[in-house]
VOPAGU-2260 file (C-alpha; in pm, 1 decimal, decimal comma):
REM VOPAGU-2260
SITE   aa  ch    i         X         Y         Z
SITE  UNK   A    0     184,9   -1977,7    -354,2
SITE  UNK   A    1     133,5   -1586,1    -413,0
SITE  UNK   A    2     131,5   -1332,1    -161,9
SITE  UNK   A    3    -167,7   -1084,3    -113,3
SITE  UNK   A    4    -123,2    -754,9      72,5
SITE  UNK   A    5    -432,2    -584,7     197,2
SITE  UNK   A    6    -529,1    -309,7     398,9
SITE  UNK   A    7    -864,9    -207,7     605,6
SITE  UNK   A    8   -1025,7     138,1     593,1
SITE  UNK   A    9   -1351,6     292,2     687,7
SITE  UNK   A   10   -1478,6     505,2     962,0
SITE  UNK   A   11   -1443,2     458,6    1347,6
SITE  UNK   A   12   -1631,2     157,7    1524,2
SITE  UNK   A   13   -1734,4      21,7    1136,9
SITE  UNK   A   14   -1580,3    -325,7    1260,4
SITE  UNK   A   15   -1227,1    -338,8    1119,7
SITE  UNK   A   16   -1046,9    -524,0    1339,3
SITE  UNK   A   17   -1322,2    -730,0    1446,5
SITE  UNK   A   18   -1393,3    -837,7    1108,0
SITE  UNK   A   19   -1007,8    -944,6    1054,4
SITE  UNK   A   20   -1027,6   -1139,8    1401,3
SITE  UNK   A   21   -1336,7   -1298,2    1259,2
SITE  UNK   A   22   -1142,5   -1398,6     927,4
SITE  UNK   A   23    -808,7   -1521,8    1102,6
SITE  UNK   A   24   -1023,8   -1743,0    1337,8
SITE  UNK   A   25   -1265,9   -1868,4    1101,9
SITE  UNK   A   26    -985,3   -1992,5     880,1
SITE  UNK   A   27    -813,1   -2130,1    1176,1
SITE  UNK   A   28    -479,1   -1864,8    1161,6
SITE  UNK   A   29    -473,4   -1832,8    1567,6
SITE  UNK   A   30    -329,0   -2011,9    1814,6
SITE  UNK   A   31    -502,7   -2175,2    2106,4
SITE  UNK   A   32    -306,9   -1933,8    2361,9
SITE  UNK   A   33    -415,1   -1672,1    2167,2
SITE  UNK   A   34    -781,1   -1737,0    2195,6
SITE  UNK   A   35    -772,4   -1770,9    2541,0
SITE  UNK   A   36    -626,8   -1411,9    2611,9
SITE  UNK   A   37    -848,8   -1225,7    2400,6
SITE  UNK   A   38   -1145,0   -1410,4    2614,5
SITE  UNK   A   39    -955,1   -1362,7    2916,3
SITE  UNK   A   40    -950,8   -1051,4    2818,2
SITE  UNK   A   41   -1254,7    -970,1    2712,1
SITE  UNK   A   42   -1423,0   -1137,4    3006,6
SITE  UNK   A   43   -1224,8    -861,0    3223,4
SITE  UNK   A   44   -1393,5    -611,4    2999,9
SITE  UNK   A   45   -1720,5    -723,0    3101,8
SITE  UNK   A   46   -1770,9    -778,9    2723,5
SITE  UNK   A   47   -2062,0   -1049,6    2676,7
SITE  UNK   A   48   -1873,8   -1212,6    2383,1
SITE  UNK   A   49   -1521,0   -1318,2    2287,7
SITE  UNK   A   50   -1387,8    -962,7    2110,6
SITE  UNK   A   51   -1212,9   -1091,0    1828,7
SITE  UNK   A   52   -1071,3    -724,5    1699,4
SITE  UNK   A   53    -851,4    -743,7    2056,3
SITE  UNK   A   54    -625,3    -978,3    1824,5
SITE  UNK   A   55    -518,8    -726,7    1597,7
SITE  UNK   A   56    -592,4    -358,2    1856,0
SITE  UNK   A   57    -222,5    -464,5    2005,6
SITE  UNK   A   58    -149,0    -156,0    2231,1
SITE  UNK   A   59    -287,3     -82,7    2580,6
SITE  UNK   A   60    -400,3     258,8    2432,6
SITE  UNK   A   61    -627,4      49,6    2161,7
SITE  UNK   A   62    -740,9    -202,8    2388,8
SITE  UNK   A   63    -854,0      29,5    2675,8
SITE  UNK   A   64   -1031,2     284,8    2413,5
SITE  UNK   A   65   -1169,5      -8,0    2195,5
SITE  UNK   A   66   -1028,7     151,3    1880,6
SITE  UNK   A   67    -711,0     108,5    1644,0
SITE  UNK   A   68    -428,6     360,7    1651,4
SITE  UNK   A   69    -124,4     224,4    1484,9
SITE  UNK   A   70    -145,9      12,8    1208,5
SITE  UNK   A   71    -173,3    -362,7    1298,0
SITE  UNK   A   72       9,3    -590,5    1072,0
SITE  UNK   A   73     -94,1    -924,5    1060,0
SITE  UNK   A   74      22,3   -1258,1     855,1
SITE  UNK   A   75    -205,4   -1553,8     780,1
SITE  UNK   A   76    -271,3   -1806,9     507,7
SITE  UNK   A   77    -501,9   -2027,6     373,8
SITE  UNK   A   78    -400,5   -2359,4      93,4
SITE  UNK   A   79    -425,1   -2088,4    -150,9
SITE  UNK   A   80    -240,2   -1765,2    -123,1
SITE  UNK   A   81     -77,5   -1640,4     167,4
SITE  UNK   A   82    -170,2   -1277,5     350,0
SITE  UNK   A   83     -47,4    -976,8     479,3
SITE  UNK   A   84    -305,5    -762,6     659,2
SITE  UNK   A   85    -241,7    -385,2     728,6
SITE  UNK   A   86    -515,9    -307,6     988,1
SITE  UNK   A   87    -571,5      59,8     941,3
SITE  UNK   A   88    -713,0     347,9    1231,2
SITE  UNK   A   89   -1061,4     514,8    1120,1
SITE  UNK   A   90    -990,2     824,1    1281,5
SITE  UNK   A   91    -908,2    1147,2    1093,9
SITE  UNK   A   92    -638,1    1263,8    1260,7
SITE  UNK   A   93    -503,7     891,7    1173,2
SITE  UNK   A   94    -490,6     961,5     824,0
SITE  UNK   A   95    -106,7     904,9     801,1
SITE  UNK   A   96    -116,9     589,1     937,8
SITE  UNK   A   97    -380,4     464,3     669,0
SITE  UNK   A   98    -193,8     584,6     411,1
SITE  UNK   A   99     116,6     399,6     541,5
SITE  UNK   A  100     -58,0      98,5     556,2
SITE  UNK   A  101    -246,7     104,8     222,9
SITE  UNK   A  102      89,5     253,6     -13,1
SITE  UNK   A  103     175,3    -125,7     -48,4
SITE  UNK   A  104    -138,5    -307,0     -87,3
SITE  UNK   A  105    -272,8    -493,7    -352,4
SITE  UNK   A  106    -610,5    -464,7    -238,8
SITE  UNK   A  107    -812,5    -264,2      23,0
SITE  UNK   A  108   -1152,6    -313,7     249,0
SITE  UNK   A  109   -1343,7     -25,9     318,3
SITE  UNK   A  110   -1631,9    -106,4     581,9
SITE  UNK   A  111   -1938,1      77,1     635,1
SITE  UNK   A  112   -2182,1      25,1     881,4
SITE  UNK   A  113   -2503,2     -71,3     734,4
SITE  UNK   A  114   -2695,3     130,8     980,3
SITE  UNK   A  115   -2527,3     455,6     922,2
SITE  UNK   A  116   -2438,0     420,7     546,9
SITE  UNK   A  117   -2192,0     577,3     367,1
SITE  UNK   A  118   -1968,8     835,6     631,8
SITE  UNK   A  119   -1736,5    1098,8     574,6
SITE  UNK   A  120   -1448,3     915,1     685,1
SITE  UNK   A  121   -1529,5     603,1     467,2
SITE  UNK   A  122   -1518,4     864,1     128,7
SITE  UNK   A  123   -1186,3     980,3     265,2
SITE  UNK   A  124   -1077,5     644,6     255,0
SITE  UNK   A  125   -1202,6     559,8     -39,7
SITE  UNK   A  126   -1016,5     867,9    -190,9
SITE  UNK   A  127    -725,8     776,8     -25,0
SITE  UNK   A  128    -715,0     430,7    -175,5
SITE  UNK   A  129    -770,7     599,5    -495,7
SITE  UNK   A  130    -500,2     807,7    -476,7
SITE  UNK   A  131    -315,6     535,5    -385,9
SITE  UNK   A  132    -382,6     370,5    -712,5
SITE  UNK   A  133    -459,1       6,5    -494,6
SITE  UNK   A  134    -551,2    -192,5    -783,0
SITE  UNK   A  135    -845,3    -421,2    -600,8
SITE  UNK   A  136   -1135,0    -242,4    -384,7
SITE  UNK   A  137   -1384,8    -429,6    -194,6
SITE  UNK   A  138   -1676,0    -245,3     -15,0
SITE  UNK   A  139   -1760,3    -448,0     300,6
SITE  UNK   A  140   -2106,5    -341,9     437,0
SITE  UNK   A  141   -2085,0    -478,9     790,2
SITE  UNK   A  142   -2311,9    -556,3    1099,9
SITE  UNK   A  143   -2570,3    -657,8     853,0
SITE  UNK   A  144   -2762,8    -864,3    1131,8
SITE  UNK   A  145   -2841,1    -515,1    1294,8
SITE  UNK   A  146   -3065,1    -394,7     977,3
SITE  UNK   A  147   -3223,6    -755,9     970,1
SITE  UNK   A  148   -3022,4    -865,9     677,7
SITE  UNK   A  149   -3205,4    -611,2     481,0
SITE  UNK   A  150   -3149,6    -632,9      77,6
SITE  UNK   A  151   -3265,4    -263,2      77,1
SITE  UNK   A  152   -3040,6    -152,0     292,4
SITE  UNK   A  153   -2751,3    -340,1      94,1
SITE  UNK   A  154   -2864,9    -210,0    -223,1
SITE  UNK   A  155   -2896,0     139,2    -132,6
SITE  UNK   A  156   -2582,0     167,4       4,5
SITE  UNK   A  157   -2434,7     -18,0    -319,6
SITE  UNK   A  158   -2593,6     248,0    -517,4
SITE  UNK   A  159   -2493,0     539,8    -355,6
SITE  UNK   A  160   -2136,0     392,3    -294,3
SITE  UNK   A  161   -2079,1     308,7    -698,4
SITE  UNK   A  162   -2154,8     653,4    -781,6
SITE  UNK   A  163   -1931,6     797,7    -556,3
SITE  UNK   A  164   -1665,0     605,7    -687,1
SITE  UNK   A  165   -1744,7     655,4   -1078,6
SITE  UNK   A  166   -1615,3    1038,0    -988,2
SITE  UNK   A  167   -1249,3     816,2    -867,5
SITE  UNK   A  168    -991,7     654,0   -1059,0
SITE  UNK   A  169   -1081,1     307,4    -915,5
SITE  UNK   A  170   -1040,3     -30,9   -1156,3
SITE  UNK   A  171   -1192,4    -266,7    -964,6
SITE  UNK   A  172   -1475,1    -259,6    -740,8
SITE  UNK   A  173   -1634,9    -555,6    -560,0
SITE  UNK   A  174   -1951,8    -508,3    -293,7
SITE  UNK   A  175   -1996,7    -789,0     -19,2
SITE  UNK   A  176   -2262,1    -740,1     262,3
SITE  UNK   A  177   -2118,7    -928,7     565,0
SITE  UNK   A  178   -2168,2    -962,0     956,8
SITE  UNK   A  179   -1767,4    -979,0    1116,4
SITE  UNK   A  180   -1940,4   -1007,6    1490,0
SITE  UNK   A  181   -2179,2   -1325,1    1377,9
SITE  UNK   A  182   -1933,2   -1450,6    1089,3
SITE  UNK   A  183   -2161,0   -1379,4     792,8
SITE  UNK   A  184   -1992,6   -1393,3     415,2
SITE  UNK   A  185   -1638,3   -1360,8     568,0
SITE  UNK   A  186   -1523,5   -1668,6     585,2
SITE  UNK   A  187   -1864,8   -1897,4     515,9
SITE  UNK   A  188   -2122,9   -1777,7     314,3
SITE  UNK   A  189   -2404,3   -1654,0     465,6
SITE  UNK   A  190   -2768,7   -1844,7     535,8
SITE  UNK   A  191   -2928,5   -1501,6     702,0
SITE  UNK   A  192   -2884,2   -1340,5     334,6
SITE  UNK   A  193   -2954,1   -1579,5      37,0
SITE  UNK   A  194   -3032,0   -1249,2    -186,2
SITE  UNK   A  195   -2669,9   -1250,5    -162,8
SITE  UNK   A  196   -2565,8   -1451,5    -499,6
SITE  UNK   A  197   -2168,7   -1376,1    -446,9
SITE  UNK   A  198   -1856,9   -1477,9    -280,8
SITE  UNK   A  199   -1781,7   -1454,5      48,9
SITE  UNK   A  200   -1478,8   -1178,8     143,1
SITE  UNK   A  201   -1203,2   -1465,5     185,9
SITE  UNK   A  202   -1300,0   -1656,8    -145,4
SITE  UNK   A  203   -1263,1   -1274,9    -297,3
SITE  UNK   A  204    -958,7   -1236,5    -157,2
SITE  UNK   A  205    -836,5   -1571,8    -224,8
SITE  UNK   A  206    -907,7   -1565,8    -624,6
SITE  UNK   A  207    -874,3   -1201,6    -697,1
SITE  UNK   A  208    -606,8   -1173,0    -974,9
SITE  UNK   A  209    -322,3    -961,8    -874,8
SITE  UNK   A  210     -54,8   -1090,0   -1137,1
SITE  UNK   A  211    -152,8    -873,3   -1395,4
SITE  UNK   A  212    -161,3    -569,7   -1170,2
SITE  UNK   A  213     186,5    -534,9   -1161,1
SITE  UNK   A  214     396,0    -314,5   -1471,8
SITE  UNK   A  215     559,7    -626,3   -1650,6
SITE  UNK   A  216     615,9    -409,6   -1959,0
SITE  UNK   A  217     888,5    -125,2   -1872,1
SITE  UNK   A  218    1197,9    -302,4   -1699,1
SITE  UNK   A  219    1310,5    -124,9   -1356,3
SITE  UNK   A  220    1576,8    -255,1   -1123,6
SITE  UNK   A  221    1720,6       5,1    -869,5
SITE  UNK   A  222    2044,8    -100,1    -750,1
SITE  UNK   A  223    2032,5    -126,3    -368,2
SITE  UNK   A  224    2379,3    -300,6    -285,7
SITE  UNK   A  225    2683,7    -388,7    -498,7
SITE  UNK   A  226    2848,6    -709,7    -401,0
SITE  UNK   A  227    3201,9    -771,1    -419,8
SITE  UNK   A  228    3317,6   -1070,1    -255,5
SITE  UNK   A  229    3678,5   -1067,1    -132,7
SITE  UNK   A  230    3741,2   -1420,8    -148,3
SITE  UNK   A  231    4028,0   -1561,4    -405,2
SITE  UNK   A  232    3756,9   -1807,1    -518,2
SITE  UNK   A  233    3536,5   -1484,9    -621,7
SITE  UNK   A  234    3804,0   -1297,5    -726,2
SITE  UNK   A  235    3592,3   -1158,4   -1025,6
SITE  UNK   A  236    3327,9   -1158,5    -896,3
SITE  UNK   A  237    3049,0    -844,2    -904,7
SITE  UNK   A  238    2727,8    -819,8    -844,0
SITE  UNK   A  239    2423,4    -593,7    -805,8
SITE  UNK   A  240    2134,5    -695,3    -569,1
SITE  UNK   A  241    1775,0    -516,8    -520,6
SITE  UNK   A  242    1403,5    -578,0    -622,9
SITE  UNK   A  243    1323,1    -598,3    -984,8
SITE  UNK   A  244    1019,0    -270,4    -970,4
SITE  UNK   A  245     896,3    -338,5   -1317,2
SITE  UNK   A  246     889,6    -544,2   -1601,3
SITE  UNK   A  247    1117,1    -886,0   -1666,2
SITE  UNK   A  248    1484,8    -962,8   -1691,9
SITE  UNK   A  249    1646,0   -1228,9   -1896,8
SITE  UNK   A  250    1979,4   -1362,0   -1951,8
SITE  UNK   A  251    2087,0   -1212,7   -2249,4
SITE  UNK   A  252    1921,4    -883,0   -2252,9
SITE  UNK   A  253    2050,7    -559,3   -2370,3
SITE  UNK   A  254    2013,5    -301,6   -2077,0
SITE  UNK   A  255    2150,4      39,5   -1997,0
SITE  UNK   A  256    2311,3     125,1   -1635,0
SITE  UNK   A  257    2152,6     516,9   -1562,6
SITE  UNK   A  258    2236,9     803,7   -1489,0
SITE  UNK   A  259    2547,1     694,5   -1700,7
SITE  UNK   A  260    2384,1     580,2   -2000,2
SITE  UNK   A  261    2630,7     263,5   -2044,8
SITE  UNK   A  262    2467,1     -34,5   -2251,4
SITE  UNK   A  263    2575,0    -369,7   -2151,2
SITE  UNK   A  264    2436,5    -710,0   -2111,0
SITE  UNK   A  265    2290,0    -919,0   -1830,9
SITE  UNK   A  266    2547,0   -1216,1   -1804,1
SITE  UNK   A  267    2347,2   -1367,5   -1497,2
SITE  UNK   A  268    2015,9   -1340,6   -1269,8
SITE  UNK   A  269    2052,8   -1518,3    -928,0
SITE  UNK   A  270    1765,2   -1547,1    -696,9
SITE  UNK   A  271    1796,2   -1661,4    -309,7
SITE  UNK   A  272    1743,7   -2050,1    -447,8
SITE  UNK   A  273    2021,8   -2033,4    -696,6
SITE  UNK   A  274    2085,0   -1890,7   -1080,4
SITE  UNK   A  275    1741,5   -1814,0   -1251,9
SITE  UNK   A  276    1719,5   -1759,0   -1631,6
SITE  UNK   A  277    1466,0   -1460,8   -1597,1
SITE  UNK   A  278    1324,3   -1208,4   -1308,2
SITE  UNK   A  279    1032,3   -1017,2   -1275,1
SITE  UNK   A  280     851,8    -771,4   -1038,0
SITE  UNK   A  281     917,4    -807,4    -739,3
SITE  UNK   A  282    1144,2   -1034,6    -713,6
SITE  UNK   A  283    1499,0    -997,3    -537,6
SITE  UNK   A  284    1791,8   -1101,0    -690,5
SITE  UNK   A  285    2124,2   -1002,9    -814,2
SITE  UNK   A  286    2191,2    -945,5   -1160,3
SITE  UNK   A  287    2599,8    -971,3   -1310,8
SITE  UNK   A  288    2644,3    -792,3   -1613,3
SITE  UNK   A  289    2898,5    -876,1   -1909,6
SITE  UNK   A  290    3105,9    -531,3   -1918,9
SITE  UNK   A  291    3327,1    -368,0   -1621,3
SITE  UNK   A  292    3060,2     -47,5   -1642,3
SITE  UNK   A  293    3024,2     165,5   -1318,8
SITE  UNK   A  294    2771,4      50,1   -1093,7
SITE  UNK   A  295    2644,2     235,7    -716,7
SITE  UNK   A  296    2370,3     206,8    -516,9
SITE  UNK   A  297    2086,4     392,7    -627,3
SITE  UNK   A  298    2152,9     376,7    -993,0
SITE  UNK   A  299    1901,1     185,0   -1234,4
SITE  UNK   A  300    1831,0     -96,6   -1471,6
SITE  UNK   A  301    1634,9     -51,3   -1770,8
SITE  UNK   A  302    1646,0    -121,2   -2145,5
SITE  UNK   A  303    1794,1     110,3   -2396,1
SITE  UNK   A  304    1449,9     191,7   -2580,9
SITE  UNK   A  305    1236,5     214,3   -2222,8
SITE  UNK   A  306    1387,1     453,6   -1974,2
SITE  UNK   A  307    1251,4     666,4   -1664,6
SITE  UNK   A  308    1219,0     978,3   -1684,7
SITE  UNK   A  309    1541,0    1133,2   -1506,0
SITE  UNK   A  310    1442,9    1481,5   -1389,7
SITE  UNK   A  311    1522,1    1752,7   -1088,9
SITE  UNK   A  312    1198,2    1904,6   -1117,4
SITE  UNK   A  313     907,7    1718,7    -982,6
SITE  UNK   A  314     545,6    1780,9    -933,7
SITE  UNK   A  315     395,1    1526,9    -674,7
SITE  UNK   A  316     101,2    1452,2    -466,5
SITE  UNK   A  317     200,1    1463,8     -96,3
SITE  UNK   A  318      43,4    1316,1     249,5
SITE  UNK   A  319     204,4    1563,1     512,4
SITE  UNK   A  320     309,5    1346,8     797,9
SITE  UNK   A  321     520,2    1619,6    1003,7
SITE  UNK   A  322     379,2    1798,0    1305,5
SITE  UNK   A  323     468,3    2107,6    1156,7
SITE  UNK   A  324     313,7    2245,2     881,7
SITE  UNK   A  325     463,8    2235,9     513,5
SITE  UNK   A  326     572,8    2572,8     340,6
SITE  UNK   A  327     703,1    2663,0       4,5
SITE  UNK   A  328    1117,0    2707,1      63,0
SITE  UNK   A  329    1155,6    2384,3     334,8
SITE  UNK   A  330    1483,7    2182,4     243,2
SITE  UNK   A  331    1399,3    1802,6     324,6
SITE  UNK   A  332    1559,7    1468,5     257,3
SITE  UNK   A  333    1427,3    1208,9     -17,4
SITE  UNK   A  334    1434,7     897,0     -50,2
SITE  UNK   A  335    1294,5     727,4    -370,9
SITE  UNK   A  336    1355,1     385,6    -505,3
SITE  UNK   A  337    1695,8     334,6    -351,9
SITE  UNK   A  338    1815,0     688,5    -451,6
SITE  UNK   A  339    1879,2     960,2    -131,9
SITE  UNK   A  340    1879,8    1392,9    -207,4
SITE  UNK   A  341    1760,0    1642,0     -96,3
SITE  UNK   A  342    1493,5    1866,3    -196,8
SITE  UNK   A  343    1381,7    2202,0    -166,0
SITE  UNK   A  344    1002,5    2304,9    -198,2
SITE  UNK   A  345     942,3    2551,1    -468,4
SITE  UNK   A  346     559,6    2569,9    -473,2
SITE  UNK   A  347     250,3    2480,1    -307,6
SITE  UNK   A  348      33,3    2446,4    -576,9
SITE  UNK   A  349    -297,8    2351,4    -408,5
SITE  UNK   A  350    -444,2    2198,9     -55,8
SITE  UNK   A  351    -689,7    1977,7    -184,0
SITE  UNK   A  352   -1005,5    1868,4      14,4
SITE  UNK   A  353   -1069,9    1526,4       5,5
SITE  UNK   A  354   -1408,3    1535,3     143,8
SITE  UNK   A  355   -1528,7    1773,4    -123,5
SITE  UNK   A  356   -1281,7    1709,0    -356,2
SITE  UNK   A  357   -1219,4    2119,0    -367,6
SITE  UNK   A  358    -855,4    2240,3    -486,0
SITE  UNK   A  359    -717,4    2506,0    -281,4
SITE  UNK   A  360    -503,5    2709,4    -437,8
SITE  UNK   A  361    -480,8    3007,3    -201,2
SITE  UNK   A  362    -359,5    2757,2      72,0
SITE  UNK   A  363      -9,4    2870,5     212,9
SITE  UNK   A  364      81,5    2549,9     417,1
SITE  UNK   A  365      14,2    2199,1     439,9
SITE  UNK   A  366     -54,9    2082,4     826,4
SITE  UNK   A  367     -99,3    1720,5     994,0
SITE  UNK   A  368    -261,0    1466,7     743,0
SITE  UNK   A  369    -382,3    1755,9     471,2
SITE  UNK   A  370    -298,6    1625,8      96,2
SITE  UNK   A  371    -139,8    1839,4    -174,6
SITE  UNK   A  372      19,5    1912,1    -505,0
SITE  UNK   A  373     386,1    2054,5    -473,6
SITE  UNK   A  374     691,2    2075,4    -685,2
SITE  UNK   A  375    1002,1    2013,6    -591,8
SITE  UNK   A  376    1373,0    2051,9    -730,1
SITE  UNK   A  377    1588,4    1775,4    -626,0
SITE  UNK   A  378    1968,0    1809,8    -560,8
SITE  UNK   A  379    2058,6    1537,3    -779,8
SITE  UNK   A  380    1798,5    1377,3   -1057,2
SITE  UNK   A  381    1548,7    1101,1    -977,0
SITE  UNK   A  382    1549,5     821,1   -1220,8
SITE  UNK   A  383    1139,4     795,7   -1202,2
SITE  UNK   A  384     808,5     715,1   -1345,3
SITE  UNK   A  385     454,9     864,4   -1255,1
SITE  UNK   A  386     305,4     690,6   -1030,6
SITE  UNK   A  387       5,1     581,7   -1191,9
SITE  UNK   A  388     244,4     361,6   -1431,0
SITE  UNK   A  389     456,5     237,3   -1135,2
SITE  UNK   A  390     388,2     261,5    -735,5
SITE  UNK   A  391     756,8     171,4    -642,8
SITE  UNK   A  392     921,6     418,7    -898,0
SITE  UNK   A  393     640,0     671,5    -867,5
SITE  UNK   A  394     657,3     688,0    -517,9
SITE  UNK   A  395     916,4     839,9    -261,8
SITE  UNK   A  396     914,0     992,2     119,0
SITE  UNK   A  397    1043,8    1314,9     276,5
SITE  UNK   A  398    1252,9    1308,9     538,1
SITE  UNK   A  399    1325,9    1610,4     814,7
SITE  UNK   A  400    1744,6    1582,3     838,1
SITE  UNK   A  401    1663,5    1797,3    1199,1
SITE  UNK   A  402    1506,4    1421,0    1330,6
SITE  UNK   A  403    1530,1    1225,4    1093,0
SITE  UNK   A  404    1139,5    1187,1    1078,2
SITE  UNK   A  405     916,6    1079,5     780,8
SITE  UNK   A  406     693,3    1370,8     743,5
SITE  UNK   A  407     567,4    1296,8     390,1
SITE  UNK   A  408     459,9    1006,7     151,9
SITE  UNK   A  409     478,5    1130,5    -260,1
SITE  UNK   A  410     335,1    1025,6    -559,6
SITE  UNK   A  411     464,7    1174,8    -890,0
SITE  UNK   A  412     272,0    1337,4   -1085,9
SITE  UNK   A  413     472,2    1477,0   -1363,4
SITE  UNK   A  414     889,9    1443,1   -1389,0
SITE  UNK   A  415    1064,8    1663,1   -1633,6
């Protein structure tokens, strides 16, 4: 059974969490103690109905404001493909958090609220998961029973939505009207809308093809730990464990070990349940190799004809996460793949609006949630790809050595 990661998005009060509460009890994923403290709970509120979004809105802070802060994660399944959800907050000054819950998804929900249309917030969001490069997006216009299960309505925020994201690099686009509060196409289809000819959000979610998504051409493994048993009945013994990033791995296959450039052999691929004749993304296992070559942590696995790009100079699209601002000359930590440096900031090349998508090139800093282009010059060279091609290898986070705080999310641009 596959695994599905997906993330929610839209605007504030659009009916995130409610509509995950909705899904997880529909399909039966909560437990009877459970149910009875979100009622108990919401009884206290003096709400009128059980609030299902109180099963993912986990902090006091949340529940007292009725809103989502942190990101909720949340694990259900259904007979045919198990989930991960990353519940994301609507609120701009959020915008960190949404990108920290959406960098790993497979798929993302971006609600609007049928009465108000399309918001700013939800075409942030919608830029973000862009940006992003999620493979899967799926437009959820919710509280439909509030605009009397109007087709009109439905359509014409369709419309406006589909040309909005024409101007995005988006792949996939699916629309669903639905109603998370009454139940309505999220988990059973929908008898208040039979305009409504398509699948309700969980079928989506539940046959949306996600194997394909994934780069099975160019071959990436990033060593994360070398292990060297010292037992006398493993006296030989070496082996180097991580997550295959891209492509597949056989037994036999010619590879080269970079930054070193030594060709060798795979001699064996073991995964958790024992020795495997192939691996593929992203799958964890440890691969032995037929020559003594030298092997650390953070070097990488590819074939001879079908390298990354190893560079010092990059030029990346940032999320700034830090409290203070950004600025041409700052010395951070990165982290990318399972590679540490450090980096210094050589330019700002523009702020760029994501509401209007404007680029700003006079901009001197990058504060609190802004998005921009930088380059930076690494200490020691990245073994990478753009991040278009590949999300693990094209992606890395900066890291202030003062705290040890995340204070940016990357994608690469350009490596040279």
């Amino acid at each position: 059974m596959d695994l599905l990661r997906f993330a929610t998005a839209g605007s504030v009060d659009d009916g995130k969490s409610t509509l995950i509460g909705r899904m997880l009890y529909d399909s039966k994923s909560i437990f009877s103690d459970q149910l009875e403290s979100i009622e108990k709970t919401s009884r206290e509120r003096g709400d009128e109905y059980t609030d299902l979004a109180l099963l993912t809105d986990g902090l006091r802070a949340e529940r007292e404001q009725g809103i989502t802060i942190d990101v909720a994660y949340r694990y259900f399944s259904t007979p045919k493909r198990k989930f991960i959800i990353a519940d994301t907050p609507g609120h701009i000054q959020y915008t960190r958090n949404m990108v920290t819950g959406a960098s790993t998804a497979d798929a993302a929900i971006v609600l609007v609220d049928a009465r108000k249309g399309l918001s700013e917030q939800s075409r942030r969001h919608t830029f973000l998961v862009s940006l992003l490069q999620v493979p899967h997006l799926i437009l959820a216009i919710n509280k439909m029973d509030l605009v009397d299960w109007s087709e009109e309505v439905y359509e014409s925020i369709r419309s406006e939505f589909v040309d909005f994201a024409a101007k995005l690099d988006i792949s996939d686009l699916t629309v669903i009207p639905v109603s998370a509060l009454q139940g309505d196409n999220v988990v059973d289809a929908s008898a208040n809308m039979p305009w409504y000819k398509g699948s309700t959000l969980l079928h989506h979610l539940e046959t949306v093809h996600i194997a394909s998504d994934r780069n099975l051409v160019d071959v990436r493994f990033p060593v994360q730990y070398v292990i060297r048993p010292h037992q006398s009945s493993h006296h030989d013994y070496r082996g180097y464990a991580g997550q295959v990033c891209g492509g597949v791995l056989r037994v036999g296959d010619e590879v080269v070990v970079l930054p070193s450039g030594m060709p060798t052999r795979i001699a064996a691929i073991y995964a958790p349940s024992g020795p495997v004749e192939s691996a593929f993304a992203p799958m964890s296992v440890t691969i032995c190799l037929e020559d003594d070559v030298d092997v650390s942590r953070g070097d990488m696995i590819c074939r001879q004809n079908n390298r990354p790009t190893v560079a010092q100079d990059i030029d990346a699209m940032i999320c700034w996460m830090g409290s203070t601002p950004l600025e041409p000359g700052q010395r951070l930590a990165i982290k990318h793949t399972t590679r540490n440096a450090r980096a210094l900031v050589q330019e700002l090349q523009y702020e760029l609006n994501i509401n209007t998508l404007h680029r700003n090139s006079a901009a001197v800093d990058l504060k609190l949630n802004e998005i921009g282009r930088v380059r930076l010059r690494t200490t020691m060279p990245l073994l990478a790809d753009e991040y278009r091609r590949n999300r693990q290898t094209g992606g890395f986070v900066l890291i202030d050595e003062a705290n040890n705080n995340t204070v940016a999310a990357g994608m690469i641009v350009n490596a040279n």
